[in-house]
C-alpha positions in Angstrom: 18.8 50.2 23.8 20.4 53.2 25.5 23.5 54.2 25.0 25.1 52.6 28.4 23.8 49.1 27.0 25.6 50.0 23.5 28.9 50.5 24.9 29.9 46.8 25.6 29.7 46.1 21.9 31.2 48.6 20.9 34.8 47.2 22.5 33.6 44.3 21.1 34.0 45.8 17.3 37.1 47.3 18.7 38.4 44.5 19.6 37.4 42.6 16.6 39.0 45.4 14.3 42.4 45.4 15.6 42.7 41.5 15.6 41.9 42.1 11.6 44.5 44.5 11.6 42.5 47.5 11.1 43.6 49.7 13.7 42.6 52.9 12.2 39.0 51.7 11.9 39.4 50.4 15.4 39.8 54.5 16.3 37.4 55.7 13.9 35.1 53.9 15.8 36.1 54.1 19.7 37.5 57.6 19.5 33.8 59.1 19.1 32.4 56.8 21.4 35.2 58.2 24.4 33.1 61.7 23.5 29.8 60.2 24.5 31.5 59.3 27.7 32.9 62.1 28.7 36.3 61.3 27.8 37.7 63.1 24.4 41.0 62.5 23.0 42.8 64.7 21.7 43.6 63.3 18.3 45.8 66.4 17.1 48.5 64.7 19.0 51.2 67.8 19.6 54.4 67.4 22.2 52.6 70.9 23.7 49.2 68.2 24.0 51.2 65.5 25.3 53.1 68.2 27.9 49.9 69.2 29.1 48.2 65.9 29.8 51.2 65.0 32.1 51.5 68.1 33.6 47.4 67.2 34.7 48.3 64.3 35.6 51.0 65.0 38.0 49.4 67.6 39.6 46.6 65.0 40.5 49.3 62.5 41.5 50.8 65.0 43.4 51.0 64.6 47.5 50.0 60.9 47.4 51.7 58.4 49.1 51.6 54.9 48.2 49.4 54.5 51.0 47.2 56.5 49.3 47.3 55.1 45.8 47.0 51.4 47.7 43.9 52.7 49.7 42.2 54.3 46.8 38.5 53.6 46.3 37.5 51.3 43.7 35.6 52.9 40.7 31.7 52.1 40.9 30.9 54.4 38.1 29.9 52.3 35.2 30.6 55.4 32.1 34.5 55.2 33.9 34.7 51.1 34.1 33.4 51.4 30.2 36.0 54.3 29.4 38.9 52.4 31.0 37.8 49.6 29.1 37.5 51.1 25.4 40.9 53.1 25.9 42.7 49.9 27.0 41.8 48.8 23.7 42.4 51.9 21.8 45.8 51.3 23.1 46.4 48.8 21.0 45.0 50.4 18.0 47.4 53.9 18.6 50.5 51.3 19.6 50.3 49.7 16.0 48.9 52.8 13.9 49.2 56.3 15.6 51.6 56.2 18.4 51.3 60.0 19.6 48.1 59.3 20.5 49.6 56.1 22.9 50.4 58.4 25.8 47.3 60.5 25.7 45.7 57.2 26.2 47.6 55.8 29.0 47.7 59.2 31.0 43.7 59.5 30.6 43.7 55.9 32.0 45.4 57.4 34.7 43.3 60.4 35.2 40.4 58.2 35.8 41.7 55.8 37.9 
């Protein structure tokens, strides 16, 4: 199997590791898989990171209306549906065991969407 085909299961063990309560192992494991995607995190978590990473994504929220944001085009590529879906549930793993890495996580989501 290729990679794409891969990337289902691998928020399936995601999934599976923070309902056993191993959030850590749940980013050991998603964290390098966001890479393959196209989608690092940066896991040094720093205020200067976090600063950065809403500066970005104001600027791309910047000018739009909610006209705009209601009109917006649905996502059709598959690596960004599989991205969204593997940080929505590394958000659970960075609420419970890393939460500097929470809103790096939530603003990516945003970035792509």
């Amino acid at each position: 199997k290729c990679f794409n085909d891969k990337i289902h299961s691998y928020c399936i063990v995601v999934n599976a590791l923070n309902a056993q309560g191993k959030p850590q192992e749940a980013l050991k494991v998603g964290l390098p898989v966001l890479i393959q995607l196209g989608e690092a995190i940066e896991t040094s978590c720093t205020k200067a990171t976090t600063i950065s990473e809403l500066m970005k994504t104001k600027q791309m929220m910047s000018g739009k209306t909610d006209d705009d944001f209601l009109t917006m085009k649905e996502i059709n590529r598959g690596d960004k549906i599989a991205a969204l879906r593997l940080l929505g549930s590394l958000s659970l793993s960075a609420r419970i065991k890393d939460q500097k890495l929470l809103p790096l996580i939530i603003l990516r989501m945003v970035q792509i969407s």
